[in-house]
N, C-alpha and C positions, 0 to 999 in steps of 0.2 A: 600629413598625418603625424600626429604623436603616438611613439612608441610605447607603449606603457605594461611594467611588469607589475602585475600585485600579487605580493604573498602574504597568505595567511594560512594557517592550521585547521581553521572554520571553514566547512563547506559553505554555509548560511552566508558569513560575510564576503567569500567569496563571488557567490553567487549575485548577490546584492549589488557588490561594487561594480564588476563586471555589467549586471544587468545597465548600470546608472552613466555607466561610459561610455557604452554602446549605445547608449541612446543620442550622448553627444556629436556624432558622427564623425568625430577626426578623431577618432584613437583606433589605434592597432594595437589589441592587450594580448597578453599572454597570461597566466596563470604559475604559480606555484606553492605549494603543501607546503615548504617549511625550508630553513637557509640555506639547508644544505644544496634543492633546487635551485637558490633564488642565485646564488654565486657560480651554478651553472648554466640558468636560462641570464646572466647579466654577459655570458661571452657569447652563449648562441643566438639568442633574439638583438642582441645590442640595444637593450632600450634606452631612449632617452629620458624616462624618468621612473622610479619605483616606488612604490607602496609598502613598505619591510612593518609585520607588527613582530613586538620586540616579544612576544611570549609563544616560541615553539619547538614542538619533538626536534630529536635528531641534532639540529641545530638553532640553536635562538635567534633573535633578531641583531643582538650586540655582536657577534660573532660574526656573521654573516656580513651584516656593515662593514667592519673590520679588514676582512678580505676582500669587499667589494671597492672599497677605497684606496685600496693598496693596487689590484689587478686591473682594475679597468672602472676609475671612480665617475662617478654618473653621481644627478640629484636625486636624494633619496627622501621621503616621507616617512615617518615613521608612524605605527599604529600604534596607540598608548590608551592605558585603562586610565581613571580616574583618581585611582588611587596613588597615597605617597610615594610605594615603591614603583608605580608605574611613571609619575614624576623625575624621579632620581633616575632611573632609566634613561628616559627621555632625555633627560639633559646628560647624561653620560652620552648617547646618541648621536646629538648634537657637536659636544665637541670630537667625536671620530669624525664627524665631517659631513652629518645628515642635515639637510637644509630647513625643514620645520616640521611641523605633530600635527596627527589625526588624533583628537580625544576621544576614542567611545564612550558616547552618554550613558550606555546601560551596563557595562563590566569587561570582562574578557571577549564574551561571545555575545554582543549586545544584537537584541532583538530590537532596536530603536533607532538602531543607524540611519533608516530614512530620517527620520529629525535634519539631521548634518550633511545628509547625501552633497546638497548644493556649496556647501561651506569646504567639503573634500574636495567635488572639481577644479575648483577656484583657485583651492592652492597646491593641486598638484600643476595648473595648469603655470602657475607662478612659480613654481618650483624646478617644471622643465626649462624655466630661458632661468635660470638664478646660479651664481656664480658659486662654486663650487670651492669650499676651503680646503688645507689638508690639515689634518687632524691636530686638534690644541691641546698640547701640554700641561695643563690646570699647574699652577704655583703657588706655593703653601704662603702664606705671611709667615715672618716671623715677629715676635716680640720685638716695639722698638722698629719694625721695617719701614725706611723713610729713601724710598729712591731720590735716585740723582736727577733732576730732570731741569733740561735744555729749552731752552724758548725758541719757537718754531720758527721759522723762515717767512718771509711777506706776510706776517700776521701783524695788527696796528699794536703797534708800539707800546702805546699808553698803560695803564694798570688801572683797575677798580680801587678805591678808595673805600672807607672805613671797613675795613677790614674785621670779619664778624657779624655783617648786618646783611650779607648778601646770602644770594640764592644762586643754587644750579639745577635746571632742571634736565631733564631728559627724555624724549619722547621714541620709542623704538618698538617695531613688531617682530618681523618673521627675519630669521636669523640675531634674535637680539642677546637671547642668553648668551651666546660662546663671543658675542662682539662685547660685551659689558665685560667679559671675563680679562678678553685684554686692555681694557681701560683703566677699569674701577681698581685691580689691583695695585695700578701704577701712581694713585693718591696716597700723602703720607699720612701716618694716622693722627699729623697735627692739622691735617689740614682745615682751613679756618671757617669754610660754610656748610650747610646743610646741603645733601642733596637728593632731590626726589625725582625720582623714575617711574615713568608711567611707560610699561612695557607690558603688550598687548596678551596677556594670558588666561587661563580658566582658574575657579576661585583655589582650587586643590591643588594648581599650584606652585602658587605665588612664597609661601608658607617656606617649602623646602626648597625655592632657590635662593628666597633671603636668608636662611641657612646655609646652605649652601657657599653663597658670596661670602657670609660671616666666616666664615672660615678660609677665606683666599684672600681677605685684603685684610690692610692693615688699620680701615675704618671700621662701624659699627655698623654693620645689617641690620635694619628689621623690616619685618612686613608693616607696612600701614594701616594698622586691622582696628583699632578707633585713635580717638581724637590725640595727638601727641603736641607737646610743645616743640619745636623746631631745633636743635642741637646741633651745634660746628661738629663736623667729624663726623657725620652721621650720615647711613646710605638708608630714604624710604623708599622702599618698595611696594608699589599701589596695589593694593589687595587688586584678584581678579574678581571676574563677577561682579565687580563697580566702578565704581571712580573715587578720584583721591582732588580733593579741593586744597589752596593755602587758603586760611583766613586769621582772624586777630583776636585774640581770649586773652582780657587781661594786660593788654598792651604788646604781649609778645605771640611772634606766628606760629598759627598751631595749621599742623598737617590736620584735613577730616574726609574719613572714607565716609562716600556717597553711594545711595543704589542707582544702580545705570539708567543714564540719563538718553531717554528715548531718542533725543534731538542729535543725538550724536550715536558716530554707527561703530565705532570699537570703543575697546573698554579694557582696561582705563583709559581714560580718554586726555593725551597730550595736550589737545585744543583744549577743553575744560580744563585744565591745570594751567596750560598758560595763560588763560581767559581771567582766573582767580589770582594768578599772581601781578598781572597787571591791576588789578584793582586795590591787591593788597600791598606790594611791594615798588620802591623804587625801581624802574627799567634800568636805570645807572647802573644798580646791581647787582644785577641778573645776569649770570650765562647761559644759555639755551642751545642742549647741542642733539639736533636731531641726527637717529640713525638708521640701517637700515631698516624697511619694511614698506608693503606694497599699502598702497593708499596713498592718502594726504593730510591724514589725519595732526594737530601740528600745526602746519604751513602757516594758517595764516595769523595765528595767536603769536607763533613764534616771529615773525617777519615782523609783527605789530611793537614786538619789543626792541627789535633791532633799530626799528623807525624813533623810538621812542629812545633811544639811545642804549639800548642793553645790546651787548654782545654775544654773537650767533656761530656758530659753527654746523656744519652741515658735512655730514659723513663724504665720501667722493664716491664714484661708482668705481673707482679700483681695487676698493675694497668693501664695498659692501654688497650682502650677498645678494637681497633686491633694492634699487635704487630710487623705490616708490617716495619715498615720505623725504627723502634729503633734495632730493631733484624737484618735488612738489615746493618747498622752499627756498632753493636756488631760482626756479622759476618766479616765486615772486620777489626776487631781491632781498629777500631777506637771510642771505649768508652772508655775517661779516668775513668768513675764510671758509673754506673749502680743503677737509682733510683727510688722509689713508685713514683710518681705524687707528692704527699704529703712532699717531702724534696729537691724536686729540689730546690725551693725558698730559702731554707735554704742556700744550696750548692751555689746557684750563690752568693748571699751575703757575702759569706765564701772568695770565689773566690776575689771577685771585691771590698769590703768595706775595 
């Protein structure tokens, strides 16, 4: 049986989640009104996974996480509205150390949470076996900020060539915010290729965490919200609610958000990005570095590159928080290296500089 605490302020949503879990028949849930509860029933119930929404009396959800990570940390879920400030939240969340989001489709107190009911099991049920970080320090860029960085151990040797004309992509779900957070700041802001990230989120928000990143690294954030020409130093962020394709306008590659593409089941969708840069781009010049999150989404676009001669990196399960989509790719042979979270940075730099 899993343990399972959900808190919320909402009788309704209570009522609701509770009903939807108990249907499942391995869970043993508990209940709590609001954080203050939730950082008492987390010593007396011991659950193995929670449900925290970030908007409540008494005590809020960020508070509550805080002390829960600190006293006795467990995988936690967070309950998140739709909106900006409930984004920025959420990924505050995240880096104290909550392992992925529940989005309410209809607001604070949504009457439509059945919609998601199934899309909630799934990842709280992914959330109880997921590896547990301790809370990330967010670090500022500065002006000019160009880290030192060391070429990694057992990685091939060789370097990519014309420097400029290459590609990085990046494919990542659940736990992807706070892992991009220690990556992406560790590129310098000359660094020399484009790079586009297809990280599994909702369209509201995609927006403020490519803000968000603009503001922690020393490269150029944005969201990939229409069609752009392709830029060294540049981080895109595939809008949510679709898909982001490369293609060729003019001789030069332009990123183009797409609407979600039925044939594929997340979004944005990594396969569909590597699908396109295979058609578009040399595989010579391609780094491909998948990371964590549950699925396989990825696997085998990316593996297609490595074959084709592009270089793969694939997160390790020592550090990633589910090890769905990097182990789906190591499974197919197609990781040229295998890395902590913590040396990817090094590695592409190794790679590309």
């Amino acid at each position: 049986m899993i343990k399972l605490l959900i808190v919320d302020d909402s009788a309704l949503m209570r009522r609701q989640l509770s009903t939807r879990f108990n249907a499942e028949g391995d869970f043993t849930i508990r209940l709590a009104r609001n954080g203050k509860e939730a950082v008492e029933e987390n010593h007396a119930f011991q659950p193995d996974v929670i449900t925290l929404d970030i908007n409540m009396p008494e005590m809020d959800g960020l508070t509550a996480l805080s002390m829960i990570m600190v006293e006795r940390p467990v995988p936690v879920v967070m309950v998140s509205s739709l909106t900006e400030k409930g984004a920025l939240a959420t990924f505050e969340a995240l880096n104290l150390g909550a392992v992925d989001y529940i989005v309410k489709p209809g607001g604070t107190i949504s009457l439509s949470i059945d919609r998601v009911l199934d899309a909630i099991v799934s990842k709280v049920r992914v959330a109880a076996k997921a590896r547990i970080k301790p809370p990330l320090r967010a670090r500022a860029a500065r002006p000019g900020f160009v880290p030192r960085v060391v070429a990694s151990e057992n990685a091939p040797a060789s370097r990519t060539s014309h420097l400029g004309n290459g590609l990085v992509i990046i494919g990542v779900s659940t736990g992807g915010p706070r892992t991009l957070e220690a990556i992406l700041p560790l590129l310098p802001a000359d660094f020399p290729w484009p790079i586009l990230v297809a990280q599994h989120m909702p369209a509201s928000f995609t927006l403020p965490f490519a803000q968000r990143m603009d503001g922690l690294c020393a490269l150029n954030v944005v969201e990939a919200s229409r069609p752009m020409m392709l830029e060294p130093g540049t981080v895109y962020i595939g809008k949510g609610g679709g898909d982001m394709v490369v293609s060729e306008r003019l001789g030069k590659l332009t990123v183009l958000p797409k609407p979600e593409n039925a044939a594929y089941l997340w979004h944005p969708s990594a396969e569909l990005l590597g699908r396109s840069v295979l058609e578009h781009v040399d595989p010579t010049l391609v780094v491909a570095v998948m990371l964590t999150g549950m699925g396989y989404d990825g696997a085998d676009a990316f593996a297609e590159l490595k074959k084709r001669g592009g270089r793969t990196i694939a997160e390790s399960e020592d550090s990633a928080v589910v090890f769905g989509m990097p182990a789906e790719l190591i499974a197919r042979g197609g990781a040229s290296v295998v890395l902590h979270c913590e040396k990817i940075a090094q590695q592409i730099n190794a790679w590309v500089s």
